[in-house]
C-alpha positions as CSV (number, residue, x, y, z in Angstrom):
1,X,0.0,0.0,0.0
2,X,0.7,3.5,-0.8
3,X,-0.4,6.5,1.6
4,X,-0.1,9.9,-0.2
5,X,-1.3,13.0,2.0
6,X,-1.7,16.2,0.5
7,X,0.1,19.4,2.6
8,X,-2.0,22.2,0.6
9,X,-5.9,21.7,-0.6
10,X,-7.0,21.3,-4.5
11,X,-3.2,18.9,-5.0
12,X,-3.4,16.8,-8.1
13,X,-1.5,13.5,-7.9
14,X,-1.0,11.7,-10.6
15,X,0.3,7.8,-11.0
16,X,1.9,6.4,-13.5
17,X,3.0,2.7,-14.3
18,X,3.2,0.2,-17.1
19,X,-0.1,-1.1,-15.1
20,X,-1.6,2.2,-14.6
21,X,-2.5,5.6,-15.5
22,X,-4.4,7.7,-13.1
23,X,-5.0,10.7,-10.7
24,X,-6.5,12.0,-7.7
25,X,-7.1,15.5,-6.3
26,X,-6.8,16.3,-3.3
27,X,-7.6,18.7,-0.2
28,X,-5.2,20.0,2.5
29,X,-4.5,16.9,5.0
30,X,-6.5,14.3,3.4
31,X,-4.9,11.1,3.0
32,X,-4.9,8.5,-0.3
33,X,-4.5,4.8,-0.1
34,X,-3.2,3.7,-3.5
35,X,-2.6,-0.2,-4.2
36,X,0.5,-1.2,-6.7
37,X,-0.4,-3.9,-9.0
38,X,1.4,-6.9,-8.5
39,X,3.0,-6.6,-11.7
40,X,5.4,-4.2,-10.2
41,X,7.1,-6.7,-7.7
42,X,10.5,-7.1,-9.3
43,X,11.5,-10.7,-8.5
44,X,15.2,-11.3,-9.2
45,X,15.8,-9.2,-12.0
46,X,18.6,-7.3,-12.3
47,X,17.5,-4.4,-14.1
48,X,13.9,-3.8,-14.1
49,X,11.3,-1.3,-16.3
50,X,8.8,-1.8,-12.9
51,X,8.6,1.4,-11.2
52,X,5.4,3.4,-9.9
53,X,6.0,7.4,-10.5
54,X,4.5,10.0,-8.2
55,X,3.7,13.3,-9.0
56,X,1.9,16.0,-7.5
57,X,1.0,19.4,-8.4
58,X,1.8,20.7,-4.6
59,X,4.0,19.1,-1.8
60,X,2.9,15.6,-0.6
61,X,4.3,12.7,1.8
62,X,4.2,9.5,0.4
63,X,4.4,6.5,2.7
64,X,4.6,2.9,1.8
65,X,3.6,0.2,3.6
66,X,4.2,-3.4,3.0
67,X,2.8,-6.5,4.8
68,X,2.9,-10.1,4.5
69,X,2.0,-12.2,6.9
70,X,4.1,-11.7,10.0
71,X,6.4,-9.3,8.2
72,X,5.6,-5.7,8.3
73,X,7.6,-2.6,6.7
74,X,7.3,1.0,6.4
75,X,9.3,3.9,4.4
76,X,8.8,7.1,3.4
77,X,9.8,7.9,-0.4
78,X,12.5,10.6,-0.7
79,X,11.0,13.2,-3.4
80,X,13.0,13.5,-6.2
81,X,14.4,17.0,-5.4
82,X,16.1,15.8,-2.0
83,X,17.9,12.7,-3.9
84,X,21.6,12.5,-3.6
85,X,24.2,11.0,-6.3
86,X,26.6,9.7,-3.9
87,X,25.5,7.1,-0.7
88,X,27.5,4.8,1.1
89,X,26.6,1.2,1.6
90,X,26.1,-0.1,5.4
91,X,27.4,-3.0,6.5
92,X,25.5,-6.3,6.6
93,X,23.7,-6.4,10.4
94,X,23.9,-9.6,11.5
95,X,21.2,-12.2,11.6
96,X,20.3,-15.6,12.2
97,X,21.5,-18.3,9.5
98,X,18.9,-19.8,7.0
99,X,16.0,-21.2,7.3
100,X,16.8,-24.1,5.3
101,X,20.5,-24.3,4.9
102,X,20.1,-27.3,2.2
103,X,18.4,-25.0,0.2
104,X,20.6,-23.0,-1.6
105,X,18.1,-21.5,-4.2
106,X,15.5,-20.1,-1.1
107,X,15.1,-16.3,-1.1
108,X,16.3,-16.4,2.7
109,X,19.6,-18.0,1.4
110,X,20.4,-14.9,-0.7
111,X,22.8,-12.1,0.1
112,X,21.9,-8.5,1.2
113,X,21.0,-5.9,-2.2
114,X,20.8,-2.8,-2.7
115,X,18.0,-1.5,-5.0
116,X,19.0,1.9,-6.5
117,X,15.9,3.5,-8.6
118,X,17.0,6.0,-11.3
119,X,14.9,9.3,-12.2
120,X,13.9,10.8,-15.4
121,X,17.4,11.1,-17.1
122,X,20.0,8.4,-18.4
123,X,22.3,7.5,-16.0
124,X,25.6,5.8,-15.4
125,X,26.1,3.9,-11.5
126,X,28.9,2.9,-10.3
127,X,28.7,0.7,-7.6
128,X,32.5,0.7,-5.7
129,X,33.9,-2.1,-4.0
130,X,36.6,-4.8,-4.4
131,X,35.7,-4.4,-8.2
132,X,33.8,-1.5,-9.4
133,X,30.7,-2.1,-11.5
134,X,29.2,0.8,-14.1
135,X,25.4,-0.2,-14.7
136,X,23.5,2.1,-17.2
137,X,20.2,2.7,-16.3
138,X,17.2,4.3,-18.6
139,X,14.9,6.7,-17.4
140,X,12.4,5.0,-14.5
141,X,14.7,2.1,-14.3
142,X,15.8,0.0,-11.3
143,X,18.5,-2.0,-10.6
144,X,19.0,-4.4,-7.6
145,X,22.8,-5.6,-6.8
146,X,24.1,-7.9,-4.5
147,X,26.1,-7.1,-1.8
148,X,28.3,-10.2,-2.0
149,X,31.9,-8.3,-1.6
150,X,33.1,-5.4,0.2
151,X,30.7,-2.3,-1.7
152,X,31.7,0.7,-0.2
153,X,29.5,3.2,-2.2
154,X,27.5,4.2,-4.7
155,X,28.0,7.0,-7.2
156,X,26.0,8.6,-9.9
157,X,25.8,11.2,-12.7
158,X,22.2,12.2,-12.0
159,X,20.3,11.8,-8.6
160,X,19.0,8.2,-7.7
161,X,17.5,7.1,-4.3
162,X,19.3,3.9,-2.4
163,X,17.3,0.7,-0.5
164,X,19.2,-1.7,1.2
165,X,18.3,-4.4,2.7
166,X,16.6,-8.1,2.2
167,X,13.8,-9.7,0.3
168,X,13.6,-12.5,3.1
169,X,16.1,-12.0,6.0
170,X,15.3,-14.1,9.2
171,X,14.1,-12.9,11.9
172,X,13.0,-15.7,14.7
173,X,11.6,-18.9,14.8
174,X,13.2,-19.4,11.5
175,X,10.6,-17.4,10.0
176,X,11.8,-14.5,7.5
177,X,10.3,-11.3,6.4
178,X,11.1,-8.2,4.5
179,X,13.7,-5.9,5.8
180,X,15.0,-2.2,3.9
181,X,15.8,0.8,4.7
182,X,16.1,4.1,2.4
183,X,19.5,5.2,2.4
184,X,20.6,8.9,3.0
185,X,22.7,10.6,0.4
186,X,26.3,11.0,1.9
187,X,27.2,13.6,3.7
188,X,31.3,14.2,4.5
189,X,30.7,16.6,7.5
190,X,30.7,15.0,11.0
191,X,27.2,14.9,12.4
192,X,25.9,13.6,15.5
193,X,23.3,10.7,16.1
194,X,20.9,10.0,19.2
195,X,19.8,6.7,19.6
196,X,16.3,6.2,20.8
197,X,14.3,3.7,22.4
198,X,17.1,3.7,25.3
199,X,16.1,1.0,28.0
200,X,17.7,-1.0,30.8
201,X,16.5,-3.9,28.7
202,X,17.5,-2.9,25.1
203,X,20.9,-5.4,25.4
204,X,18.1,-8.1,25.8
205,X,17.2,-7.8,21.9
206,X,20.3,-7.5,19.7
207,X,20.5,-4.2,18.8
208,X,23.3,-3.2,16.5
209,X,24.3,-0.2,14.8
210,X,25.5,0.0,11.4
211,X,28.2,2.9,10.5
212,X,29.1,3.5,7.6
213,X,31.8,6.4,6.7
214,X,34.1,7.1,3.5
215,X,36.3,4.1,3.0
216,X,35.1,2.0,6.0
217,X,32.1,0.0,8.0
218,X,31.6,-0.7,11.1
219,X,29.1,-2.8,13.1
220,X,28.4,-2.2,16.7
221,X,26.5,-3.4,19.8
222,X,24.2,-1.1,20.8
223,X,25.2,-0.2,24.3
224,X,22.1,1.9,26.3
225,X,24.9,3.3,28.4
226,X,26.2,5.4,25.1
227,X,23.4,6.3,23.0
228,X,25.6,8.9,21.2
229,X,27.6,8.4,17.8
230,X,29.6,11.0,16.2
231,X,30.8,10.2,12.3
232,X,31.4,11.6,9.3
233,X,28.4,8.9,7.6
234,X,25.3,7.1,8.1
235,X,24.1,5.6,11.0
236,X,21.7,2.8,11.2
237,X,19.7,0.8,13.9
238,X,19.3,-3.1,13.3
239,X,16.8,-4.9,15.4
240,X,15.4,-8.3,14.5
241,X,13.1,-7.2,11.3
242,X,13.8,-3.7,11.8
243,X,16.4,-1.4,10.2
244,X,15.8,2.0,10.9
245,X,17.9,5.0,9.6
246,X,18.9,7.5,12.3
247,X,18.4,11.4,11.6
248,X,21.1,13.3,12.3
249,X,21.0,16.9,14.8
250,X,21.3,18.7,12.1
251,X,18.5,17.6,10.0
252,X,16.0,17.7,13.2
253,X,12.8,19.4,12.5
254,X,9.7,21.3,14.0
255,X,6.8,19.3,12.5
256,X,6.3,16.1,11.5
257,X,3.0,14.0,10.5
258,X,2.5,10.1,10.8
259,X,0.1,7.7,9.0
260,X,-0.9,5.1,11.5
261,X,-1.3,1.0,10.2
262,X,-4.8,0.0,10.4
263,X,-4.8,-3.1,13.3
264,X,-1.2,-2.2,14.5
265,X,0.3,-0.7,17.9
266,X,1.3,2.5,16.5
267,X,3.9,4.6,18.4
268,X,5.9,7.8,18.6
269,X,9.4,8.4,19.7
270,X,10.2,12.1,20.2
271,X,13.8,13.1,20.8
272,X,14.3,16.7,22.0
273,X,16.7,19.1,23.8
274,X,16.3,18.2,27.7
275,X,15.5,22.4,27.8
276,X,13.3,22.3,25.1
277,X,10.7,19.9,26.3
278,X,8.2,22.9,26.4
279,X,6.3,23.6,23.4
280,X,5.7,20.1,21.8
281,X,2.2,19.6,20.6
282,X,-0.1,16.8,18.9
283,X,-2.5,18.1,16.9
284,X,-4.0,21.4,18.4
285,X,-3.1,20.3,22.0
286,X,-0.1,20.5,23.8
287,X,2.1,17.5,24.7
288,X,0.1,16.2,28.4
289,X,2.7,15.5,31.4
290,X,4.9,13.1,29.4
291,X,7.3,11.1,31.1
292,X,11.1,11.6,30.0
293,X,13.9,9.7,29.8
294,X,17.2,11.1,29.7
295,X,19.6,9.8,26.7
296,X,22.7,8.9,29.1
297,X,26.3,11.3,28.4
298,X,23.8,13.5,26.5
299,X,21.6,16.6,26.7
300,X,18.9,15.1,25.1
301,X,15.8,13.1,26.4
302,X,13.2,10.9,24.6
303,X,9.6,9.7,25.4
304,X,7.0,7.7,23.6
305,X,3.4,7.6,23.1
306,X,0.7,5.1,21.5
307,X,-0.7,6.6,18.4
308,X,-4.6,5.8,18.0
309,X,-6.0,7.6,15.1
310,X,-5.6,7.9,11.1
311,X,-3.1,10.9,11.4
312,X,-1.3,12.3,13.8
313,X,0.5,15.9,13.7
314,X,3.7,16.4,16.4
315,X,5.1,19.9,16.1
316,X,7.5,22.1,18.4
317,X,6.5,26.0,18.8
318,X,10.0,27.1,19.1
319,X,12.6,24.3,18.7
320,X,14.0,21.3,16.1
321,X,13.5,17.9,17.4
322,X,13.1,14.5,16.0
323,X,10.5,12.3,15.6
324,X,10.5,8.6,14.7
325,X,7.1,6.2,14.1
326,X,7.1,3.2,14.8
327,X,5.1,0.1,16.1
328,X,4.4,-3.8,16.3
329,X,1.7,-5.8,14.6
330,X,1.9,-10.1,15.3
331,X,4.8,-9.5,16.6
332,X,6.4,-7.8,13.9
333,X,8.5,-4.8,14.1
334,X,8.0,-1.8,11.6
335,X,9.5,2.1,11.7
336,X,10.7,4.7,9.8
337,X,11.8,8.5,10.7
338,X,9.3,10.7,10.9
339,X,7.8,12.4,7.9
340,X,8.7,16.4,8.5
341,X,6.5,19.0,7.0
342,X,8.9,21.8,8.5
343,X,12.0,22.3,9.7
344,X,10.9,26.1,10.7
345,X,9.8,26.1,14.1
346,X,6.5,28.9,14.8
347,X,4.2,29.0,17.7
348,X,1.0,28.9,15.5
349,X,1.9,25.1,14.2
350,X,3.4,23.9,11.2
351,X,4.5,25.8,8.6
352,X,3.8,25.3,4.8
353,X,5.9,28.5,3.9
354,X,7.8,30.5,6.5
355,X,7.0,34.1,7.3
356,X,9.0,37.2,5.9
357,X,10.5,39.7,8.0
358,X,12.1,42.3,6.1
359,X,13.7,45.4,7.6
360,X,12.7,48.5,4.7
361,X,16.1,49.6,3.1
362,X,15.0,53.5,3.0
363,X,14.4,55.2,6.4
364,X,11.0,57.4,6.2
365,X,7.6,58.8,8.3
366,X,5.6,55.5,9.3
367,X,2.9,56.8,6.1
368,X,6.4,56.3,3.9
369,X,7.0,52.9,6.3
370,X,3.7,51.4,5.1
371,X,3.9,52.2,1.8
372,X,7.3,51.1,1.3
373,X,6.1,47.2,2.8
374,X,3.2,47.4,0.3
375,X,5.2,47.9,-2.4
376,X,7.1,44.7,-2.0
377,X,4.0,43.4,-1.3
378,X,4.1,42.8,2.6
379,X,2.6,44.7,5.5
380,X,4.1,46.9,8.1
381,X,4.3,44.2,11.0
382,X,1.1,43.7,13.3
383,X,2.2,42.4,16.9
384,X,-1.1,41.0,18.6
385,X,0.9,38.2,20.2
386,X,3.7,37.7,22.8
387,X,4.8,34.5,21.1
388,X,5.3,36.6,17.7
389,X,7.1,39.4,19.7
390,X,9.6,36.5,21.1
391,X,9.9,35.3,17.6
392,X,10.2,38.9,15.5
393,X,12.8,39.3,18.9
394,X,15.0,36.0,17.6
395,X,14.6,36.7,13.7
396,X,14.7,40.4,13.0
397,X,17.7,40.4,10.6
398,X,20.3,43.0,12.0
399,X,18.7,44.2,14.7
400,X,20.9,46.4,16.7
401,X,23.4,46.6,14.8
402,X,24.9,49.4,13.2
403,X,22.6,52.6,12.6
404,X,19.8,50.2,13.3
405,X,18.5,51.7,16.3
406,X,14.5,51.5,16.0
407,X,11.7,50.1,13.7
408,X,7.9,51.4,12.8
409,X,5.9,49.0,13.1
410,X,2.3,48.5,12.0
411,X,0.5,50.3,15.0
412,X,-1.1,53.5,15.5
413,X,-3.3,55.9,17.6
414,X,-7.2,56.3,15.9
415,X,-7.6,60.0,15.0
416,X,-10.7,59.8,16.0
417,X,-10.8,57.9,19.7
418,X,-6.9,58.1,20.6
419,X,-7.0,54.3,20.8
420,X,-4.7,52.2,19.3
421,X,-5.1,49.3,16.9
422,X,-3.6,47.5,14.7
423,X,-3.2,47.4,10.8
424,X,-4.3,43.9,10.4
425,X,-7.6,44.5,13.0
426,X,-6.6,42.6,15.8
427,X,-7.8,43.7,18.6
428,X,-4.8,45.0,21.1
429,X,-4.5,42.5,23.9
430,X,-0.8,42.6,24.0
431,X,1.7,45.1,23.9
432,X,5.1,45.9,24.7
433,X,5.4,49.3,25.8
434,X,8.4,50.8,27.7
435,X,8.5,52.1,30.9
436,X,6.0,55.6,30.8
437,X,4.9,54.6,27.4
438,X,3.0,55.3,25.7
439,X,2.5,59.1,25.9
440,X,0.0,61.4,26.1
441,X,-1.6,62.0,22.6
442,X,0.5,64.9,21.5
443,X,3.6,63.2,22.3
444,X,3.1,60.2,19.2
445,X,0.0,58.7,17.1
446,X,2.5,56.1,15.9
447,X,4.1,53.4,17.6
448,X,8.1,52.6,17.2
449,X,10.3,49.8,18.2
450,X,13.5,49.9,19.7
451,X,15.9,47.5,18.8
452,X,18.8,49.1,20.5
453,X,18.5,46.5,23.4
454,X,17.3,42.7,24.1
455,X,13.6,44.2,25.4
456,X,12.3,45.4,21.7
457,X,10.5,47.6,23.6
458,X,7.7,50.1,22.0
459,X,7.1,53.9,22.1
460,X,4.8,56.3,20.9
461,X,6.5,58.4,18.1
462,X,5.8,61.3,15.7
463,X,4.5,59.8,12.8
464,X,6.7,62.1,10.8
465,X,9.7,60.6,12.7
466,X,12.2,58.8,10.2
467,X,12.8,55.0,10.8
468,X,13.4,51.9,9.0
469,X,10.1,49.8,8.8
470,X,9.8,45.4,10.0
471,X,8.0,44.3,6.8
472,X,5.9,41.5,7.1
473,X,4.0,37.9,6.0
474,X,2.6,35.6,7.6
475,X,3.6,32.2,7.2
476,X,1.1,29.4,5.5
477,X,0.3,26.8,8.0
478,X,-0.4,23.2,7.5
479,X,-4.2,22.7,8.7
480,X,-4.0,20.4,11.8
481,X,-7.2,18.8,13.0
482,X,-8.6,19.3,16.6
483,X,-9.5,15.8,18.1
484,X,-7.6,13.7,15.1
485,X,-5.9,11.7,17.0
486,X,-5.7,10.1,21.0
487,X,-2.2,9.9,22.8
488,X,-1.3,7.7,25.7
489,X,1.5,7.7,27.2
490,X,3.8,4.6,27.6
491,X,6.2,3.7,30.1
492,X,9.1,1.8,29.2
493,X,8.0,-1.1,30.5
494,X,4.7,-1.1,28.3
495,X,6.7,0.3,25.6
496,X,9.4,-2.7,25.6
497,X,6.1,-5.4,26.1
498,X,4.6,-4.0,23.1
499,X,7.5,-3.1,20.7
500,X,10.4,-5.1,22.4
């Protein structure tokens, strides 16, 4: 199964196949299930036409989930525009031995692959290792390769994505079941990973974790005590029919969105700064009394919850975090990262498109102020809200620096009552006057902010007074549905009964 869910309402997505030709439209949160043919399984062959394309008119997540009997897995499909032409090839986690070692031709019996899906252009792979190998790939192809020797790596001329894993790989009772993972383009700069799902009992259940760097692989217990790698690479978790790739701190986000399994424990895993725990929400609520638990030799904490509902929306108001889903259905394991909407953190929820604050180049009366914002088609800033005064406070390019000494901002006094209001209507709850401010009425009819300090406090000003203006947008944000979903909250006991 495929789940597409649309970011932005009236979103055309189209699918295309050598089974299929069709399309769907859309509105703003609402979720598609859309079932491959089974023509598009591609059995052994090396090089395969069998690809499903995805395209949308507007932003969408696409999630897959595959299921067959007590093997479950999840991954999120990288859109084409954050697809890398260089990733490096994890080592082989290790497993339990065949099912059937007398049969040599079982699926279980074969080696790791990776499965590397080309885009719209011709394209020339090289797959490094002992011996390199150069496959040529056509537009929409896909090529699987085993990993029988040491491969270190796989290059490209144009952007492909990366699976790895196994059709069949055991997992206990000499059962087997599917296992991938979508690889992350490489990245050469050091990063660092926190491990989640940190337990007491996690030694009990043969974790790993698969490194893999320029040049070298590593695989290594997963110790609880030191759930912090540093490398220049990937990192990837390995549990018995589970691989899950690890999100680096840098690529942390603000929002993310998950697509529970129907008849599954579903599960979230947030990871966050240890003083950033405030400000998490799920759906239109904030995060209730969850119970921590610090990631040991770290600043950072983690704590999970049970997902019921369709959807669920997690988002931070003022930090990055990361977010993982996960959960357990006949005993099978599934997860992938979370599926981020935003990296742009903003008190009113997730944001589609990030606000603009632009400081006016030309100094002028606040009249000249408002006209100058309208011309580049923005508004001299409205301030109805503490939480947007904190953020203007930690954006506001080059505040207090050089002649940059005070802002207009989209306030003033009514001609007619002396009250003030603001441009956009909002009625003035808030405000962030200085000490004695504002003035009587023929001191100012305009208000001004300093910027000459850490307070951004206001004044009254002569509306004739020259200053810069804060031009303004507000940001699009993604509609999130009051009462979507439920959240209870697990304790790592329940969590390691349920998910183990």
């Amino acid at each position: 199964m495929v789940k597409i869910m649309a970011l932005h309402g009236n979103t055309k997505v189209s699918f295309t196949s050598p089974e299929d030709n069709s399309s769907v439209t859309l509105t703003a949160g609402e979720i598609h299930e859309y079932h491959p043919e089974a023509a598009l399984e591609l059995s052994r062959s090396a090089i395969s036409n069998q690809t499903l394309q995805i395209t949308s008119s507007r932003p969408i997540i696409v999630h897959v989930i595959h299921q067959k009997k007590k093997s479950i897995q999840t991954a999120l499909v990288t859109p084409a525009d954050h697809l890398g032409t260089k990733y490096l090839v994890p080592p082989v986690p290790p497993i339990s031995g065949p099912a059937d070692p007398a049969n040599h031709d079982a699926t279980e019996n074969s080696p790791f692959k990776l499965i590397i899906v080309n885009m719209d252009k011709e394209n020339a792979i090289t797959v490094k290792g002992e011996e390199d190998r150069v496959i040529s790939l056509q537009p929409y192809q896909v090529a699987q390769v085993w990993v029988q020797d040491e491969l270190r790596a796989v290059t490209a001329d144009q952007p492909v994505t990366v699976l790895f894993g196994h059709t069949c790989a055991i997992s206990d009772d000499c059962t087997c079941g599917q296992l991938f993972t979508v690889l992350p383009p490489t990245n050469d700069e050091e990063q660092t990973f926190y491990i989640p799902l940190v337990s007491e009992k996690d030694a009990e259940y043969e974790a790993f974790l698969l490194l893999s760097e320029e040049g070298s692989t590593r695989v290594m217990s997963f110790d609880p005590n030191s759930p912090v790698v540093k490398t220049a690479g990937s990192v990837i978790l390995y549990r018995p029919g589970l691989l899950l790739t690890l999100t680096p701190e840098t690529e942390f986000a603000a929002c993310f969105v998950a697509k529970t399994i129907p008849n599954a424990e579903n599960f979230a895993v947030i990871l966050v700064h240890k003083d950033q725990t405030d400000g998490i929400h799920v759906g239109t609520e904030p995060l209730d009394n969850p119970v921590w638990q610090k990631l040991k030799g770290s600043d950072y904490v983690t704590t999970t919850l049970l997902i019921i509902g369709p959807k669920v929306v997690i988002w931070h108001a003022s930090a990055r975090m990361t977010v993982y889903f996960m959960g357990s259905i006949n005993d099978a394991v599934f997860g992938n990262p979370g599926s981020v909407i935003s990296k742009t953190p903003d008190f009113r929820g997730c944001v589609l498109t990030p606000e603009t604050i632009e400081i006016g180049a030309v100094e002028g009366s606040w009249q000249e102020s408002l006209m100058y914002c309208k011309k580049h088609n923005l508004d001299l800033v409205s301030i109805p809200w503490p939480d947007l005064q904190r953020q203007l406070s930690l954006n506001i390019p080059l505040a207090g620096t050089g002649s940059l000494k005070k802002l207009w901002i989209g306030m003033r006094r009514s001609s007619q009552t002396t009250v003030w209001y603001w441009l956009n209507a909002h009625l003035v709850n808030y405000t962030n006057w200085g000490q004695g401010e504002p003035g009587s009425e023929q001191e100012g009819q305009c208000a001004i902010m300093s910027v000459d300090g850490n307070d951004f406090e206001w004044r009254d000003a002569d509306c004739c007074e020259d200053a810069h203006p804060i031009c303004y947008r507000e940001p699009e944000i993604f509609l999130v549905e009051p009462g979507s979903t439920q959240f209870d909250e697990l304790g790592p006991n329940e969590w390691l009964e349920l998910f183990g």
